[in-house]
C-alpha positions as CSV (number, residue, x, y, z in Angstrom):
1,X,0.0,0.0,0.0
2,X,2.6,2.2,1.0
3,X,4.2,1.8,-2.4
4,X,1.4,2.1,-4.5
5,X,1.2,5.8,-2.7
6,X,4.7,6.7,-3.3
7,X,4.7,5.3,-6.8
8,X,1.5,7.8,-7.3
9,X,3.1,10.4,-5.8
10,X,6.7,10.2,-8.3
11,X,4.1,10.2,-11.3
12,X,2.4,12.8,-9.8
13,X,5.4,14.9,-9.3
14,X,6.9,14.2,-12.3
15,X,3.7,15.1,-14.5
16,X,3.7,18.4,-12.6
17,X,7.6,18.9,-13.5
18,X,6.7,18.3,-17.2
19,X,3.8,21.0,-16.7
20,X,5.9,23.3,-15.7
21,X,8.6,23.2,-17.8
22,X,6.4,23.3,-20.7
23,X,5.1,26.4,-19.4
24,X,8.2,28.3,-18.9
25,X,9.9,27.0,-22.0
26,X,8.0,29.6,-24.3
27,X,9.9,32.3,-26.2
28,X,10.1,36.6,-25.0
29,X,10.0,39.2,-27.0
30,X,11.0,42.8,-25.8
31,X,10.8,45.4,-28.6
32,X,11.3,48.6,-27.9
33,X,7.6,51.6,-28.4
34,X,7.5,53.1,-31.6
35,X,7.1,56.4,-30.2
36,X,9.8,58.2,-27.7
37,X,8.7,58.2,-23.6
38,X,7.9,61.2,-22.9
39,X,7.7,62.0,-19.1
40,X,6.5,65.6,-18.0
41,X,7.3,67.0,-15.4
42,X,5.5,70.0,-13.8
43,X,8.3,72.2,-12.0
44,X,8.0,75.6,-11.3
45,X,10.9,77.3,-9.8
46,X,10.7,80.6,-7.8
47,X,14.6,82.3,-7.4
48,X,15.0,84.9,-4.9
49,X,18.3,87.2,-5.0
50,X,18.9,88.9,-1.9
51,X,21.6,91.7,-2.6
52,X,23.1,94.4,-0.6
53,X,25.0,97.5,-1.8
54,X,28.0,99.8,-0.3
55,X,27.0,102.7,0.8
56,X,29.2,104.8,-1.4
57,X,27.8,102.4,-4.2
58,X,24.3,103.2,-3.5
59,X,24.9,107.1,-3.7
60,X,26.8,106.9,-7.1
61,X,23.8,104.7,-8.7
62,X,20.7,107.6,-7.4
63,X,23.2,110.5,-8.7
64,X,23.3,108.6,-11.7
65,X,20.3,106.8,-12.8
66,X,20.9,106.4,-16.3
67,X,23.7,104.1,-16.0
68,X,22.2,100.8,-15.7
């Protein structure tokens, strides 16, 4: 009795190792999209300058305004 189960069992397994390499033994193909990926990305950035001027700087730019 305890044979029969164990020879069951190897046919068993066996038929499931067939199965299963049967199933994995099919082909892949990766091709690459026709069109280009595009990803978009929605970044908006905000800059702050900070800036401080000399003194004597600061004069010579209001007595003359027109040079910048």
């Amino acid at each position: 009795m305890k044979a029969m189960k164990s020879a069951t069992l190897l046919r068993m397994s066996k038929r499931a190792a067939i199965g299963v390499v049967v199933l994995a033994g099919g082909c892949v193909n990766v091709t690459a999209p026709d069109k280009p990926i595009v990803i978009n990305l929605n970044i908006n950035i905000t800059q702050e300058v900070v800036y401080r001027l000399d003194g004597e700087a600061k004069t010579l730019i209001q007595q003359n305004p027109g040079i910048f």
